[in-house]
N, C-alpha and C positions, 0 to 999 in steps of 0.2 A: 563753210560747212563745219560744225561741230560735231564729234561725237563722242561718245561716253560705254566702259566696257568693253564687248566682245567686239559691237563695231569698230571701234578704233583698232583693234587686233587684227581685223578682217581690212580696211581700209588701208594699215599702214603693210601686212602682206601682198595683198592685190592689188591695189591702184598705184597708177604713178602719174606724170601728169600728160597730160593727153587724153586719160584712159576716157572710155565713155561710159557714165552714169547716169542713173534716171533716183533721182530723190526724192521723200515727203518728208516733210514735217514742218516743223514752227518756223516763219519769217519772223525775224527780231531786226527793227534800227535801232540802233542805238549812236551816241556821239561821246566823244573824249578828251581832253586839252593834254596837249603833250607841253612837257617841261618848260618847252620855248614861248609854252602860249597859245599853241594853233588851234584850232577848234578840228578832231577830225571826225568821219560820218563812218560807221561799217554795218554791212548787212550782212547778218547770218542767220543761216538755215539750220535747227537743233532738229540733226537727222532723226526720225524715227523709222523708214525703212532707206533699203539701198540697193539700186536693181543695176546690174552689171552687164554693161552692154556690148557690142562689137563682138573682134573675134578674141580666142584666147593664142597669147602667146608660149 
């Protein structure tokens, strides 16, 4: 997940991991060569909403 702004502010206060969320926004693949060489593959979601689920602690 990506975020950008207020969400990042709200994401790194309330969630942690476990937490449950329901997200939209952009699916992006992308691929990268690290130092050694490897080819690697990552999929990210460039949040534009974020719905906060479960119970609160």
């Amino acid at each position: 997940m990506v975020a950008w702004g207020k969400k990042v502010e709200i994401t790194e206060s309330y969630l942690k991991k476990g937490s449950e969320v329901a997200v939209q926004g952009k699916l992006a693949n992308r691929s990268y060569e690290t130092p050694t060489g490897e080819k690697r593959y990552v999929s990210e979601i460039s949040l534009n909403e974020l719905l906060m689920l479960g119970k609160k602690d």
